[in-house]
C-alpha positions in Angstrom: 126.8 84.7 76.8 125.9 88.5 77.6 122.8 89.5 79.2 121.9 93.3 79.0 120.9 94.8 81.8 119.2 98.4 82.4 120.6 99.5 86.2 117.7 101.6 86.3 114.9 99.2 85.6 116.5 97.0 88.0 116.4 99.6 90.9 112.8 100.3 90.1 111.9 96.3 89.8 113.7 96.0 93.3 112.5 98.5 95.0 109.0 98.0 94.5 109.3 94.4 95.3 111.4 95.3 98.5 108.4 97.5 99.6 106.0 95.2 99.2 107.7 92.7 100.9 108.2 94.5 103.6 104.8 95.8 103.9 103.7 92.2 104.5 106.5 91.8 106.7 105.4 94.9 109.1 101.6 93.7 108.5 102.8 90.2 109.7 104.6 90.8 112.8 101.9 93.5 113.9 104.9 96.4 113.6 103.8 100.2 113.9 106.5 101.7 112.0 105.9 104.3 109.7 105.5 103.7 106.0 108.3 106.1 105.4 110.8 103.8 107.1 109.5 100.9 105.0 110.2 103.5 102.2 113.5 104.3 103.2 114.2 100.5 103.7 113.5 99.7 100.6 115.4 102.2 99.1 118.5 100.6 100.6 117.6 97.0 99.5 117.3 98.3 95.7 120.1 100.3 96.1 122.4 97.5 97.6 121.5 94.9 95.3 122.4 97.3 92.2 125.8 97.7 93.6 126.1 93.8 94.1 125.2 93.0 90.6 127.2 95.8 89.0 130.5 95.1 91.0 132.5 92.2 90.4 132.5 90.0 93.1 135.0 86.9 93.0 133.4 84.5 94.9 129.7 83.1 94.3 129.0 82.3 98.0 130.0 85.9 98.6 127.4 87.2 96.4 124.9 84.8 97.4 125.6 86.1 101.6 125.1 89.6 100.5 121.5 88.7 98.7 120.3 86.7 100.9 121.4 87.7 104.2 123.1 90.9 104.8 120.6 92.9 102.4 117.6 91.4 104.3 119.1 92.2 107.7 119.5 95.6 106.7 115.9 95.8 105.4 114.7 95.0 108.5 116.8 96.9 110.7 116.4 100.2 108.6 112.5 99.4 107.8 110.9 97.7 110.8 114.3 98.3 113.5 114.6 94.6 114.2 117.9 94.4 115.9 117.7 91.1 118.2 118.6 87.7 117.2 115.1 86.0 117.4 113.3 88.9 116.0 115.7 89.2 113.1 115.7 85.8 112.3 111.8 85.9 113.0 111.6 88.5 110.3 113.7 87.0 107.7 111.4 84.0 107.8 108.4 86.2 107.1 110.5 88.1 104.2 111.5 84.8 102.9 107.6 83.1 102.8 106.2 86.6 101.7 108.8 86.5 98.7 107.5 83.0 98.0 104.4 83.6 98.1 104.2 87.0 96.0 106.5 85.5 93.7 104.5 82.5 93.1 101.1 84.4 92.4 103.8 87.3 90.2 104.7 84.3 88.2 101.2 82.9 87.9 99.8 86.0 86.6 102.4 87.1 84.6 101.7 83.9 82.2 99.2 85.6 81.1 100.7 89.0 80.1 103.7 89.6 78.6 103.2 93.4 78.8 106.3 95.3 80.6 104.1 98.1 82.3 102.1 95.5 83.8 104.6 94.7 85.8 103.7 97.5 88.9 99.9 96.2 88.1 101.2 92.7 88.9 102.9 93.3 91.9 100.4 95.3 93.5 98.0 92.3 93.2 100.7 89.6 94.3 101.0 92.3 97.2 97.1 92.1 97.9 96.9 88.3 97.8 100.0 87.2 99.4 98.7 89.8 102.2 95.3 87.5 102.3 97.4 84.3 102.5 99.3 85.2 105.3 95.9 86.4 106.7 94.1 83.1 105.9 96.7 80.7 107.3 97.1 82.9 110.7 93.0 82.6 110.5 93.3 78.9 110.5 97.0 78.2 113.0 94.8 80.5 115.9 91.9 78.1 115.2 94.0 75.2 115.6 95.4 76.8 118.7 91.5 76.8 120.4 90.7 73.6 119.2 91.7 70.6 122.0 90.7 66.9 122.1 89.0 67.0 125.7 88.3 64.4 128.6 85.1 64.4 130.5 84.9 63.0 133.9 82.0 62.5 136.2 82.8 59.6 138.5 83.5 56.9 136.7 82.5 58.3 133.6 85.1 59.5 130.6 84.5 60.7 127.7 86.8 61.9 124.7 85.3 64.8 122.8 86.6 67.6 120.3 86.3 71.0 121.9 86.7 74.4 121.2 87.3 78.0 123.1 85.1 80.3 121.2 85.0 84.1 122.2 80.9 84.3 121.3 80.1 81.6 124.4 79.7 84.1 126.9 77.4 82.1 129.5 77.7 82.2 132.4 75.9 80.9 136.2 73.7 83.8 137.3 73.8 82.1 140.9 77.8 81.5 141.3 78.8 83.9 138.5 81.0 80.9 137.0 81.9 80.1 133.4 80.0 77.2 132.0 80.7 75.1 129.1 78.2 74.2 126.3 77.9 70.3 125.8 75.8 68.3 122.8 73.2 66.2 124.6 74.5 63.0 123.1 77.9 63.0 124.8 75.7 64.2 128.4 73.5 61.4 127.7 77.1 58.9 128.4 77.8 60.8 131.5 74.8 61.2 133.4 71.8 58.8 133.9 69.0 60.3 132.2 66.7 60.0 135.6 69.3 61.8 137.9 68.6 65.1 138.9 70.4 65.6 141.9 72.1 69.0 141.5 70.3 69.5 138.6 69.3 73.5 137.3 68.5 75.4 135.1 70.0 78.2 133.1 68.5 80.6 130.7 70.4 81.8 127.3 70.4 84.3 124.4 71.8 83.0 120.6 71.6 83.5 117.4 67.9 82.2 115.9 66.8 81.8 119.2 66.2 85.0 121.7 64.9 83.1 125.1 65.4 79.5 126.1 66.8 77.4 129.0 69.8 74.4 129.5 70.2 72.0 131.8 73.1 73.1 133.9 75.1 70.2 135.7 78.4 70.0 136.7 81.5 67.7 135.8 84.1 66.1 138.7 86.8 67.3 135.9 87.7 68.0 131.7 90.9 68.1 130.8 92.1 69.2 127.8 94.8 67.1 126.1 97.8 69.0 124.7 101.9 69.2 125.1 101.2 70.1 128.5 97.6 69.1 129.5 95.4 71.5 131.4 93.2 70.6 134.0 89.8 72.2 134.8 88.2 71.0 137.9 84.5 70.7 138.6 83.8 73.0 135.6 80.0 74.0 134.6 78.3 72.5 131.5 75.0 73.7 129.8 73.0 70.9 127.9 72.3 71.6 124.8 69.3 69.8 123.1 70.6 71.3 119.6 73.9 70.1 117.6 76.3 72.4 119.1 78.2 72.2 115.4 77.6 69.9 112.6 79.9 67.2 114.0 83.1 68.8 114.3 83.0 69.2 118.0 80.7 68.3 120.7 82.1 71.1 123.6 82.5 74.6 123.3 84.4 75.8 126.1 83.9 79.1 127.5 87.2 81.8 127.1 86.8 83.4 131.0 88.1 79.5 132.2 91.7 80.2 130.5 
C-alpha cells in the first residue's frame, strides 16, 4: 500500500502545530523567550521531521527516538533554551500533555468539518482551549495546594476542620499587629464555653456586603495543619465569625502573613 504524501503540506501541518505547542509550552513554564525563538524552534521541528519521513530509516525504534525524543529536545533547546536534565525532561512533559490535549480538541472539532483550509482555523482554536486547560487545572492543583485538613487545640479541646489560606483574609490585631484566622462559630462553639470571656476582645472588620462590623477575637493553645510534613502554628489568633465562613466546604480560613 502507497500513501501520497505532499512534503510541503507536511512542513506547513508541522510547523504550525510545533508553534503552537510550544507557545503553551513557554506559557506553561512561565518562560520569557521571544516569539521569534519559538518561531525559529519550530522551524527546526517541521524541518526535522520532513527529513525523517522522507529518508529511509532501517530501524523502527530509530525513527520512533528521532520523533519523539531528539526532535522535542531540540525544540526546546532552540525555542525556550532548556538545556538541564530536569527542565528538559520538565518541558517534554508539558509538550507531551499540550499535544494531547490540542490534539484531542483538533480531533473533536474536526468531526465536524472535513474542509482542508480549516485546518489553521482548527488549530488556532485547539491552541486557545488547550491554553485554558492547562490554565484551569493549574487554577485548581494551587487551590489544592492552600487547602489543609487542620487541628484545633485549646486545652483539652481538638478539633478537625477543613481550612484554607486565602490571599483576600487580610485581618489582622490592631493591638499586637498579628495575623488572625477567621473561624465559623459552630466549630468555636466545641472549643470554648460559651460563658468564658477571659481574654476575650474584640476586633472590627471590612468585607464584601458588609462595610463595618466586629468578631470576637480569642486565641488558640495551637492549629496544625496536617500534610506530608505537618506545620505547626502556635497560639495563633482567631476571629469568630457569626456568618458561614463558606457554604460547608471549610470552616477556617487561615490568614497568608502566618506562612
Amino acid at each position: 500500500m502507497y500513501y501520497e504524501l505532499y512534503i510541503d503540506v507536511l512542513f506547513l501541518e508541522n510547523f504550525l502545530m510545533d508553534y503552537i505547542l510550544l507557545l503553551i509550552t513557554k506559557h506553561v513554564l512561565c518562560s520569557r523567550e521571544p516569539v521569534w525563538r519559538i518561531c525559529l524552534a519550530a522551524l527546526a521541528g517541521a524541518l526535522a521531521t520532513c527529513v525523517v519521513v522522507a529518508v529511509r530509516i532501517p530501524y523502527t525504534f530509530i525513527k520512533y527516538g528521532l520523533f519523539y525524543l531528539i526532535i522535542p529536545g531540540i525544540m526546546l533547546i532552540v525555542g525556550l533554551r532548556i538545556h538541564k536534565g530536569p527542565e528538559l525532561a520538565r518541558g517534554m512533559i508539558t509538550l507531551y500533555i499540550g499535544g494531547f490535549l490540542t490534539g484531542g480538541i483538533f480531533s473533536f472539532l474536526g468531526q465536524y468539518a472535513q474542509v482542508g483550509s480549516l485546518f489553521f482555523a482548527f488549530a488556532v482554536v485547539s491552541y486557545y482551549m488547550a491554553l485554558g486547560i492547562w490554565k484551569l487545572l493549574s487554577y485548581l492543583n494551587r487551590l489544592q495546594e492552600f487547602r489543609y485538613r487542620a487541628v484545633l487545640v485549646k486545652g483539652d479541646q481538638k478539633v478537625e476542620v477543613t481550612a484554607i489560606f486565602d490571599t483576600g483574609n487580610l485581618l489582622h490585631d490592631p493591638v499586637t499587629g498579628a495575623a488572625v484566622n477567621i473561624l465559623c462559630k459552630t466549630v468555636a462553639k466545641e472549643l470554648w464555653d460559651q460563658e468564658e470571656t477571659e481574654g476575650v476582645r474584640w476586633i472590627p472588620y471590612h468585607s464584601v456586603g458588609k462595610e463595618e462590623g466586629v468578631m470576637m477575637l480569642r486565641r488558640l493553645d495551637m492549629i496544625m495543619l496536617l500534610k506530608k510534613e505537618n506545620i505547626i502554628l502556635e497560639h495563633p489568633y482567631v476571629a469568630i465569625s457569626e456568618e458561614k465562613v463558606s457554604d460547608g466546604k471549610y470552616d477556617l480560613i487561615l490568614n497568608p502573613d502566618l506562612l
